[in-house]
C-alpha positions as CSV (number, residue, x, y, z in Angstrom):
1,X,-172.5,-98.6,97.5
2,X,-168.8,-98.0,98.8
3,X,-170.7,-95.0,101.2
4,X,-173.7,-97.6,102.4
5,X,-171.4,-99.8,103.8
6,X,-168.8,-97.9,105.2
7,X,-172.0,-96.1,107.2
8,X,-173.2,-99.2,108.5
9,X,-169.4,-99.8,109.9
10,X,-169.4,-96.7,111.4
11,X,-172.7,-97.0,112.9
12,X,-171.5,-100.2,114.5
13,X,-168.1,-98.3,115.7
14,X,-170.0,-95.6,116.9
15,X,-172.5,-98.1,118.6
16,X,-169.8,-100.0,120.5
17,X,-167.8,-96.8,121.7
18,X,-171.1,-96.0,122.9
19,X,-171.9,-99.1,124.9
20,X,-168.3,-99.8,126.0
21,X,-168.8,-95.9,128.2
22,X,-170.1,-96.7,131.5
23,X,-170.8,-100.2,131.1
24,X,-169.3,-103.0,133.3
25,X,-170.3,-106.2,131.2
26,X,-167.4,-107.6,129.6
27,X,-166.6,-107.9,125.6
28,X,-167.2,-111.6,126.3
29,X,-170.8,-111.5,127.6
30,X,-171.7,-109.1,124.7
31,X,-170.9,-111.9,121.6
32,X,-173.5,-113.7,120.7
33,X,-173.1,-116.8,117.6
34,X,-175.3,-118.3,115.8
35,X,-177.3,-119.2,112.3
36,X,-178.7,-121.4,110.1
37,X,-178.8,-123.9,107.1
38,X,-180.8,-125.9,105.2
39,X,-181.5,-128.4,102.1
40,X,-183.4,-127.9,99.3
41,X,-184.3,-129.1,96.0
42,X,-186.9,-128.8,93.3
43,X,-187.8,-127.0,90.2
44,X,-186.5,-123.8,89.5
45,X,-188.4,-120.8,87.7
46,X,-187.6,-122.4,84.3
47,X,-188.7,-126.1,85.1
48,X,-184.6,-127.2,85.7
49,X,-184.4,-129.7,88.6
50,X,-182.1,-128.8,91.6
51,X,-180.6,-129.4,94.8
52,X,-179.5,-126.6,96.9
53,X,-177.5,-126.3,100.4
54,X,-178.0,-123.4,102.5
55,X,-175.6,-122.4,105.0
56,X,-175.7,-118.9,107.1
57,X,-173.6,-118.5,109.9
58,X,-173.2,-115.2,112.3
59,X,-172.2,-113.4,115.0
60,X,-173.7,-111.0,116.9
61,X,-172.6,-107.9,119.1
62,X,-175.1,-106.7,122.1
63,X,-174.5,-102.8,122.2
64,X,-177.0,-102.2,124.6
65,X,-179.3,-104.9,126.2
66,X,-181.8,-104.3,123.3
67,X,-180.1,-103.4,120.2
68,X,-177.1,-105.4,118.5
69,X,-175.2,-105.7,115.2
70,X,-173.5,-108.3,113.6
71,X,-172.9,-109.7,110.4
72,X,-173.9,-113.0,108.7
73,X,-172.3,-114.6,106.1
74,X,-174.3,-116.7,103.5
75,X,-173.3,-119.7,100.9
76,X,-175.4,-121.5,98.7
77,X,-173.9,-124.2,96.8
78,X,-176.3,-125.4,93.9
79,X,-176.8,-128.7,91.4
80,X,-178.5,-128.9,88.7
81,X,-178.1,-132.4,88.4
82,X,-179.9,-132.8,84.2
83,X,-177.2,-130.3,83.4
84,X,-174.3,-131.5,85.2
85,X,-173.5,-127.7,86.6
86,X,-172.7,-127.1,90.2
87,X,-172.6,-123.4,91.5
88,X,-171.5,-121.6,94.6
89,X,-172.9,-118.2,95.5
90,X,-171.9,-116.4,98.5
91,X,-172.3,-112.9,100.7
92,X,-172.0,-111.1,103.4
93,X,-174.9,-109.3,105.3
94,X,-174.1,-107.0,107.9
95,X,-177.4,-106.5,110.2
96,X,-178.7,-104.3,113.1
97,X,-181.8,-105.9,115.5
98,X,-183.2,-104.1,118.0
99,X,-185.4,-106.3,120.7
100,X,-188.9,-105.7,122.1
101,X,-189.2,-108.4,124.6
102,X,-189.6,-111.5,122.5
103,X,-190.1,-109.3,119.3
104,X,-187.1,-107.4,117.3
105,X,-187.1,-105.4,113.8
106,X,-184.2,-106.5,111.7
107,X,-182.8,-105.1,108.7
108,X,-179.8,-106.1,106.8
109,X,-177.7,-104.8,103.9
110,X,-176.6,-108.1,101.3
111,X,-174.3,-108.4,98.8
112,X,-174.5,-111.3,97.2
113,X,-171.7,-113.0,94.4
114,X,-174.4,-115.0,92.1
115,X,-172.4,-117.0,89.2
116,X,-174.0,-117.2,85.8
117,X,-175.7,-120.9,84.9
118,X,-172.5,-121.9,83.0
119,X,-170.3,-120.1,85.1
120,X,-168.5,-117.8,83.4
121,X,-169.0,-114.9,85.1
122,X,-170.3,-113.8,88.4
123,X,-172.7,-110.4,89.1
124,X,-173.0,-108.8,92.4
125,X,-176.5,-108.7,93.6
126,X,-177.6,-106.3,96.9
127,X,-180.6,-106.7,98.8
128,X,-181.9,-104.7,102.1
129,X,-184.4,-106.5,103.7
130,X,-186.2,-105.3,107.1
131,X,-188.9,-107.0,108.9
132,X,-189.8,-108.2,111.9
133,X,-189.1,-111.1,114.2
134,X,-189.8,-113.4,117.6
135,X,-187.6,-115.3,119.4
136,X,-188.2,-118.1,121.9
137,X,-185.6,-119.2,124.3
138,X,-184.7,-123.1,124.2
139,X,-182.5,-122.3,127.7
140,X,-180.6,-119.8,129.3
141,X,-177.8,-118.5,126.4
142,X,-179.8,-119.7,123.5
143,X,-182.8,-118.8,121.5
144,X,-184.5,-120.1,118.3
145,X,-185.6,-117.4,116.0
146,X,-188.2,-116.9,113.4
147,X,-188.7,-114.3,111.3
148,X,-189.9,-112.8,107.9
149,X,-188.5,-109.5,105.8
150,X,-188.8,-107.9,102.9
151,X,-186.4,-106.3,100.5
152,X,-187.2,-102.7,99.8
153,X,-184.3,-103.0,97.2
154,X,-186.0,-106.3,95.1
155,X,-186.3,-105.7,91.1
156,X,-188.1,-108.5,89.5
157,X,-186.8,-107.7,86.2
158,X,-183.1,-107.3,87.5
159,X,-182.2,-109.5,90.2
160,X,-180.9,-112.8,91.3
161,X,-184.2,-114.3,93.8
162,X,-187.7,-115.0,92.9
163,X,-189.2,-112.7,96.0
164,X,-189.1,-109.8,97.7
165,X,-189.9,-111.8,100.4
166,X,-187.6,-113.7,102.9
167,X,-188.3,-116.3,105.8
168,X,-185.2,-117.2,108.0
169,X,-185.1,-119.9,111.3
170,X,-182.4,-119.5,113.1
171,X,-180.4,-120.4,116.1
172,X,-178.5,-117.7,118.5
173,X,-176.3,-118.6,121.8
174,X,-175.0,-116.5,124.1
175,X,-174.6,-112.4,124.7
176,X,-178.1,-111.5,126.6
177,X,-179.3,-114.6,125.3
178,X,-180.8,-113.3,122.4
């Protein structure tokens, strides 16, 4: 685990060394921010009633005009509100995206702290999900992005989310305007 993500930072190092020889676009013009959130609510998998808040934010480093790196980090605060519990899981995701015009392939590495329904203790969960993506450009440093993954790591018996499957919309501004 330690090994996964100390290769990912060093494949971002490596990756920014790489860009920075050469290249005359400044630090500045290479960040781009962005992210997401959202509100939920419902039945859960047992039938509880919830409400959930979503909130992702990121940043983003352009290594070459097409590929970049970043890392998002997620928290979920969650009510159950028959129950009286309120819960707070958070993460951090580090990601890599490289761009085909208005297309990019995404993959991520999460870990994610997932507290126990009467909060007494808190398991780690990790989740790799790649897929694919568009983005659409709302003006000239910002995009709204769409897209769907799957997580190669996902154990229905063992695990913290109902599917392998993930759907993100998201914002991004600045850096290449992705």
């Amino acid at each position: 685990m330690k090994k996964l993500i100390l290769l990912i930072v060093l494949i971002f190092a490596l990756g920014i060394a790489y860009a920075q020889q050469g290249q005359s676009i400044p630090f500045s013009e290479r960040i781009y921010f962005g992210g997401g959130g959202s509100l939920g609510g419902g039945n859960d998998f047992y039938g509880n009633r919830y409400f959930a808040i979503y909130v992702n934010p990121l940043v983003g480093y352009n290594i070459t005009q097409n590929w970049s790196a970043g890392v998002t980090i997620n928290y979920t605060y969650l009510s159950y509100p028959d129950q009286k519990v309120r819960l707070h899981q958070y993460g951090v995701s580090p990601f890599t995206r490289y761009n085909f015009g208005k297309l990019f392939a995404y993959a991520e590495y999460s870990t994610i702290s997932v507290p126990a329904f009467d909060n007494s203790f808190r398991r780690t969960f990790h989740r790799l999900p790649i897929g694919l993506g568009y983005t659409a450009p709302i003006s000239k440093n910002a995009a709204l992005n769409i897209m769907g993954l799957y997580d190669v790591l996902y154990d229905k018996r063992n695990g913290a989310f109902a599917s392998p499957w993930v759907f993100r919309l998201f914002i991004t501004a600045g850096g290449f305007s992705r």
